[in-house]
C-alpha positions as CSV (number, residue, x, y, z in Angstrom):
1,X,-7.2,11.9,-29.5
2,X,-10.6,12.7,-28.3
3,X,-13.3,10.3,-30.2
4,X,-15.6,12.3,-32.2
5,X,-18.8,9.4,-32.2
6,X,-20.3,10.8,-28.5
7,X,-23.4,9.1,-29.2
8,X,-23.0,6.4,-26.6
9,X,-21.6,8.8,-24.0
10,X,-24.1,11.1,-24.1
11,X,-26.9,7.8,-23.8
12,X,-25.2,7.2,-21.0
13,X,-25.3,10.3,-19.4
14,X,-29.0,10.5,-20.3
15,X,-29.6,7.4,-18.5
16,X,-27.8,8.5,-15.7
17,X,-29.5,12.3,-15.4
18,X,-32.7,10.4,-16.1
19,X,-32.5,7.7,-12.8
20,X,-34.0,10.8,-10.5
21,X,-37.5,9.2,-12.0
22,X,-36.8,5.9,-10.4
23,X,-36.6,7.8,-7.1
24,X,-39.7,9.8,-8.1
25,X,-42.0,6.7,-9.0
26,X,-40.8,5.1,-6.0
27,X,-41.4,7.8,-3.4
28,X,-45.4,7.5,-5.0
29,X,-45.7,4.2,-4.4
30,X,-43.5,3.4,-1.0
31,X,-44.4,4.5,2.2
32,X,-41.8,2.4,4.2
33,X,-38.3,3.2,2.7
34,X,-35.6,1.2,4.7
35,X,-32.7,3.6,6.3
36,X,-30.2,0.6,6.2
37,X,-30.9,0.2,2.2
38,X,-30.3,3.9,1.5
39,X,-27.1,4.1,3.5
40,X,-26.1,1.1,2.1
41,X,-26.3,2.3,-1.5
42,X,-25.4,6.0,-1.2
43,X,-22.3,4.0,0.6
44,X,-21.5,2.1,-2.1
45,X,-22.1,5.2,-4.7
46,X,-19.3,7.4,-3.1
47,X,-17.3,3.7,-2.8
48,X,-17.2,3.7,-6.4
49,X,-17.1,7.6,-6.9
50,X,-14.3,7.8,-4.8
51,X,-11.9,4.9,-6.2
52,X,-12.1,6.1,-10.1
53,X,-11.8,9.1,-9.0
54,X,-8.3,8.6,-7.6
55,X,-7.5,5.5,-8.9
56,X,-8.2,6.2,-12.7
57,X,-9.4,9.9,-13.0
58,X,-6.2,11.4,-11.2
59,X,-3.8,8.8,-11.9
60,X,-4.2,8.6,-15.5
61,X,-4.6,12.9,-15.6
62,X,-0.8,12.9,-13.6
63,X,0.7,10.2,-16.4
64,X,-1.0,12.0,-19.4
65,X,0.4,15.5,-18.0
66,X,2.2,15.2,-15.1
67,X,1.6,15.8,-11.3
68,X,1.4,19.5,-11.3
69,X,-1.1,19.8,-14.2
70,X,-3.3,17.4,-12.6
71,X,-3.6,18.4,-9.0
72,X,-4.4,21.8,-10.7
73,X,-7.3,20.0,-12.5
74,X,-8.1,18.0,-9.7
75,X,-8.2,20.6,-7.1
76,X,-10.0,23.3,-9.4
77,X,-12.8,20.7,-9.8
78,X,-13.3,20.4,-5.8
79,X,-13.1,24.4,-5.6
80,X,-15.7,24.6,-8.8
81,X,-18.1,22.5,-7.0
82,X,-17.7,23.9,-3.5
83,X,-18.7,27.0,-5.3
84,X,-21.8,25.7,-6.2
85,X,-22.5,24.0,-3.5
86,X,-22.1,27.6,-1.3
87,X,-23.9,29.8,-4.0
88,X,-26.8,27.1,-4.1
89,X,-27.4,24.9,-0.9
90,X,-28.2,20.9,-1.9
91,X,-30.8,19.8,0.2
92,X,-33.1,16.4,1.0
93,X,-36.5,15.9,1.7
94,X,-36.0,15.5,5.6
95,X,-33.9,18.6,5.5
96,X,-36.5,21.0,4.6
97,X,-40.1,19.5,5.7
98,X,-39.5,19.2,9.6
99,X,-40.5,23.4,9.6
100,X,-43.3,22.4,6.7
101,X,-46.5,22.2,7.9
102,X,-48.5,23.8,5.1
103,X,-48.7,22.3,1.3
104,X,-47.6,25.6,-0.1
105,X,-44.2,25.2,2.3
106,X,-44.1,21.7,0.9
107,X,-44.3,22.9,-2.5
108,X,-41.6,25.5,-2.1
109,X,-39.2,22.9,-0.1
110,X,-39.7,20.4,-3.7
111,X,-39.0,23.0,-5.9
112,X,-36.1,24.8,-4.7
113,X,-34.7,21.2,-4.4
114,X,-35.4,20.4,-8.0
115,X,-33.9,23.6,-9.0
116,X,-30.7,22.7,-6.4
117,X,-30.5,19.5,-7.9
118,X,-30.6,21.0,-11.4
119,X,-27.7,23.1,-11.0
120,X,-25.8,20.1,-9.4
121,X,-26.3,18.1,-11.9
122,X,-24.9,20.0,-14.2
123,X,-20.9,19.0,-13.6
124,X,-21.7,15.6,-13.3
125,X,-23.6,15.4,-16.5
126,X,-19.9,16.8,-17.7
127,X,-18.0,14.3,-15.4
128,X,-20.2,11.0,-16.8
129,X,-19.7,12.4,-20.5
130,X,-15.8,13.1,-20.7
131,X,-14.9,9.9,-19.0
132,X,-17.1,8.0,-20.9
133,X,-15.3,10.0,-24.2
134,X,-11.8,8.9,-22.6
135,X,-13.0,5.2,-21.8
136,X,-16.3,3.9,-21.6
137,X,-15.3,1.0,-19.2
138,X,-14.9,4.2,-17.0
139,X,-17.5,5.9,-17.8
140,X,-20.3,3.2,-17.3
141,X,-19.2,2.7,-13.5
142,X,-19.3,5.9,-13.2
143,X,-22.1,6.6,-14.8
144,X,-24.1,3.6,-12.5
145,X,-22.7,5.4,-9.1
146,X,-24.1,8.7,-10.5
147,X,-27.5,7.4,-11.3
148,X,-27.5,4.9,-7.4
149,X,-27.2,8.8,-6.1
150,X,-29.9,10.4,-8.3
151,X,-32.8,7.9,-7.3
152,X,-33.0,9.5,-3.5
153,X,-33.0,13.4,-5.1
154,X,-36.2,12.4,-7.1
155,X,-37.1,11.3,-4.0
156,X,-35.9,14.6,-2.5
157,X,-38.2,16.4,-5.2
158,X,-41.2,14.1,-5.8
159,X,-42.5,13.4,-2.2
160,X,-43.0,17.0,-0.8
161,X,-44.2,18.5,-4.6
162,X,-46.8,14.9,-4.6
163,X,-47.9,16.0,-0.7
164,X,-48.6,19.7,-1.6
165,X,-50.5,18.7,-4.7
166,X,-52.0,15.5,-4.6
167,X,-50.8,14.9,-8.1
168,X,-48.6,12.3,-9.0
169,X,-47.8,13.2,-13.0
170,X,-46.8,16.7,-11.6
171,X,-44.0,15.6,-8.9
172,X,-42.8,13.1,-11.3
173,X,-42.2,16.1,-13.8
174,X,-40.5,18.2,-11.5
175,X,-38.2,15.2,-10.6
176,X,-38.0,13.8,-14.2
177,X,-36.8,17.4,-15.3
178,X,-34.1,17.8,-12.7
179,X,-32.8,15.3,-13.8
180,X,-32.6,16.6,-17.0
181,X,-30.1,18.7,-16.1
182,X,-27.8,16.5,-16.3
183,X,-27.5,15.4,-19.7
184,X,-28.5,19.2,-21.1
185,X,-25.0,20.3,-18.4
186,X,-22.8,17.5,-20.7
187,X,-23.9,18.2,-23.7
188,X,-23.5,22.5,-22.7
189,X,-19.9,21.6,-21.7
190,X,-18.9,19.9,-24.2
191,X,-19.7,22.1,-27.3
192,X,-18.2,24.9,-24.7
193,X,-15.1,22.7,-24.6
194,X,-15.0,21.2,-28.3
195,X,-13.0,23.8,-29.8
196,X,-10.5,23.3,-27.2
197,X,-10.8,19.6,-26.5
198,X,-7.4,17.6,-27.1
199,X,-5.6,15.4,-25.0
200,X,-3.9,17.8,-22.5
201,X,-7.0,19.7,-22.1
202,X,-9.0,16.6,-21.5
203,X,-6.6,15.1,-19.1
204,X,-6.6,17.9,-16.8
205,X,-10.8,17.8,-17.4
206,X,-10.8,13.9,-16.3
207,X,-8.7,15.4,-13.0
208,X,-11.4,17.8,-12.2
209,X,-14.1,15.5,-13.0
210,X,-12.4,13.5,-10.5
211,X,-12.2,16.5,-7.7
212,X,-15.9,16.9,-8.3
213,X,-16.9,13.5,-7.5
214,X,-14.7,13.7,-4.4
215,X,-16.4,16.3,-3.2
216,X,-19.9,14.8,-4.2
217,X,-19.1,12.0,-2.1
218,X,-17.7,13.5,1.0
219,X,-20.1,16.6,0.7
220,X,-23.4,14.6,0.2
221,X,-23.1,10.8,-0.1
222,X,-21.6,9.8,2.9
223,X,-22.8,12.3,5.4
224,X,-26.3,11.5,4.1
225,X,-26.0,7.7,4.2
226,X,-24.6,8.6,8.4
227,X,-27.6,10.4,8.5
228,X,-29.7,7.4,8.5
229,X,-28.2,6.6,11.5
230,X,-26.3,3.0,9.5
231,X,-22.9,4.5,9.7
232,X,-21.4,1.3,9.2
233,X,-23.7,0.1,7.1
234,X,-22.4,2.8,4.5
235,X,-18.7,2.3,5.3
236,X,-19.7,-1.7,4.4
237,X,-20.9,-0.2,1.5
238,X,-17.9,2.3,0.6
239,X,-15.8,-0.4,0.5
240,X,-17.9,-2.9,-1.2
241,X,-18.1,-0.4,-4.0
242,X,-14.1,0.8,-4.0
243,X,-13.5,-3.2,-4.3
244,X,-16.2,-4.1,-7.2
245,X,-14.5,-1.1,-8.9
246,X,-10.9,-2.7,-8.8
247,X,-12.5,-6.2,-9.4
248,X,-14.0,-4.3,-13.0
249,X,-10.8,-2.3,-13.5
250,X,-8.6,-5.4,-13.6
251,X,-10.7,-7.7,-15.5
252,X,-10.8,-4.8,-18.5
């Protein structure tokens, strides 16, 4: 059955909503970021994001409920956040202030981020608090791959927000509550879901968290860490991060 004591997953989905304030305290204080370190790590993230999510998410949804159920669940969950990626567009920093050449277009381009980033966050708040309910030697991987991916959208929020206004406590707010989102989205879903919650229901939730974190990582993480122009830099990391996840998985 589901355990009832989510203090410890929902700390750890804090802490991994709450990592977009890394990004934004670095982007303040780094003028030189290195392209080879981001595609590296955004690598790795979808590395990780992608093994769990087949390895563990799927495979233990089709043994708990069989392969129909959980192809339903897993599928759904790519189709849920496709729909939120088409009704609102994710995009970084470099995406939007190429045409920016006024602070007011700068502070538009870092707030429609934030509030692009809010709504994303929301299903992986959920994804990072039910695994963490199912397992916590799950969730916490998970978790760490989800907060690797947040530190370049408080980057993505921070820099043009600091460049409009010169103010360093206001782009970290912006970023810092972003990332709020994702903790507020768990803790929404799963009082939405508690009534409901047993262990059929939260298999075929674990599939869908593990069709949204596909989609995560071919959507966003590993076109963004090509973008740097590192491709194999971030395939290096991919599969760095799928093996450090088998390496944890078999020593638990």
């Amino acid at each position: 059955m589901v355990n009832e004591d989510i203090w410890i997953p929902i700390l750890i989905t804090i802490l991994a909503g709450l990592s977009t304030g890394i990004g934004s305290v670095a982007s303040l204080f780094i003028k030189d970021f290195r392209h080879s370190y981001l595609s590296v790590t955004l690598g790795f993230s979808a590395g990780v994001m992608i093994y769990v999510s087949f390895v563990e998410l799927l495979g233990n949804s089709i043994e708990d409920v069989g392969f129909v159920w959980a192809n339903l669940g897993f599928f759904g969950g790519i189709a849920f956040m496709f729909l939120i990626d088409r009704i609102v567009p994710h995009n970084y920093f470099e995406e939007q202030v190429e045409s920016a050449s006024e602070n007011s277009r700068l502070m538009d381009a870092g707030v429609f981020t934030a509030v692009g980033i809010a709504i994303h966050n929301f299903p992986e708040g959920m994804g990072v608090l039910f695994s963490s309910i199912s397992d916590l030697s799950l969730g916490i991987p998970l978790a760490v791959a989800i907060a690797i991916h947040n530190i370049p959208e408080g980057i993505a929020v921070s820099m043009p927000i600091y460049y409009a206004t010169k103010s360093r406590k206001t782009a970290f707010l912006y970023s810092f509550f972003s990332g709020v989102a994702e903790p507020l989205g768990a803790i929404i879903g799963f009082f939405i879901l508690r009534p409901f919650l047993n262990d059929f229901v939260l298999a075929i939730t674990l599939a869908a968290v593990g069709g949204i974190m596909v989609f995560i990582s071919f959507d966003e993480l590993l076109p963004l860490s090509f973008d740097t122009g590192e491709e194999h830099l971030a395939i290096v990391g991919s599969v760095v991060g799928m093996a450090v996840m088998a390496v944890s998985l078999s020593l638990i």
